[in-house]
C-alpha positions as CSV (number, residue, x, y, z in Angstrom):
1,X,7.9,-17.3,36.1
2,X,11.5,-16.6,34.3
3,X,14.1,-17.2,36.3
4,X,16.9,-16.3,34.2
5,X,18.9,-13.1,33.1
6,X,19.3,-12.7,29.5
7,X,20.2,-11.1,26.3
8,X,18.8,-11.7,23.0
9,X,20.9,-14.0,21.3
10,X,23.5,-13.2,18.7
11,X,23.6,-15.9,16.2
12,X,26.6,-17.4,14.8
13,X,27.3,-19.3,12.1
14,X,27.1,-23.0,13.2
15,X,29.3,-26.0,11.4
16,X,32.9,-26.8,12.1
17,X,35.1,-23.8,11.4
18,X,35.2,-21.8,14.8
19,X,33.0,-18.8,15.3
20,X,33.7,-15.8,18.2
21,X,31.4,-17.3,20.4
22,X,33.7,-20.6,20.6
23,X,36.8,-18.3,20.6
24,X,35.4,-15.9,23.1
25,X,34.0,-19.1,25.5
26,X,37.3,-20.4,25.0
27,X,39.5,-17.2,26.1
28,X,37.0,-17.4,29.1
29,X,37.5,-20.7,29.9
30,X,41.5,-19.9,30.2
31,X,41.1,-16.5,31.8
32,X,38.9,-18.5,34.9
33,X,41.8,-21.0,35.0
34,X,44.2,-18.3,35.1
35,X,42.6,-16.1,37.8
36,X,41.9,-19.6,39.9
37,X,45.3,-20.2,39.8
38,X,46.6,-16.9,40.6
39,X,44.2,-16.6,43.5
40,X,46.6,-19.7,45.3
41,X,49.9,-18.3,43.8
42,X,49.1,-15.3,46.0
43,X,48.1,-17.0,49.4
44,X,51.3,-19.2,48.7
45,X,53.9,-16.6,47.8
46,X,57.2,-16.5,49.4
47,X,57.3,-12.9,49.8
48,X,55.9,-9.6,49.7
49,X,57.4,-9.1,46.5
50,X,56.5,-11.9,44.8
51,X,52.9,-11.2,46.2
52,X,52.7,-7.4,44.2
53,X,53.7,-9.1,41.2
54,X,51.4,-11.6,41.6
55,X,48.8,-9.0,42.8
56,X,49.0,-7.1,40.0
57,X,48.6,-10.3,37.5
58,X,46.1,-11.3,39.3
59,X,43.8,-7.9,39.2
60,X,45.0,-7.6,35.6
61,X,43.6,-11.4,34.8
62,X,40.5,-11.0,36.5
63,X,39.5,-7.8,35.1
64,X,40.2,-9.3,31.7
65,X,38.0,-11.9,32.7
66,X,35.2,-10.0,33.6
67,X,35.2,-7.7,30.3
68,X,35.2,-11.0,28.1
69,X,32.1,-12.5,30.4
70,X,30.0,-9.4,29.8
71,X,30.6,-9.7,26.2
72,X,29.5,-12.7,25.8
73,X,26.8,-11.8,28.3
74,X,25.4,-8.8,26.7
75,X,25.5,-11.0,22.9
76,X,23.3,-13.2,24.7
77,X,26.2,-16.1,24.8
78,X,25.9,-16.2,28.6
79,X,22.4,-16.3,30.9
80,X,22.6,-15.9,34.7
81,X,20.2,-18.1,36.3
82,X,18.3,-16.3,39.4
83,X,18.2,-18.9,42.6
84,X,15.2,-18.3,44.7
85,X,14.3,-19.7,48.3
């Protein structure tokens, strides 16, 4: 049985020069970081107006996130793995 979610694969050229799929996994890589760090910034801020600024950075960064994931998901770069009991 498959337990795995998945595209077909877009290939990419393989060697040293970068290809998208190392800049997109990259830009993901950050965006997680960012939204992680975002998600403390907010339960830490000093006020409520340094929480809406944050707020809005933080929706802003994770829906960026999400956009470059299914990308990468629907060129078959990423593959969700199903967890069964």
């Amino acid at each position: 049985m498959n337990n795995q979610i998945k595209n077909p694969k877009v290939e990419v050229p393989a060697g040293m020069s970068l290809n998208d799929k190392d800049y997109l996994n990259s830009l993901l890589g950050t965006l997680k970081q960012l939204v992680k760090d975002y998600a403390v910034s907010l339960t830490e801020a000093s006020n409520e107006n340094l929480y809406q600024e944050y707020k809005v950075m933080f929706d802003q960064y994770a829906s960026l996130q999400r956009e470059v994931y299914e990308i990468m998901f629907r060129k078959g770069w990423y593959t969700l793995d199903i967890l069964r009991n």
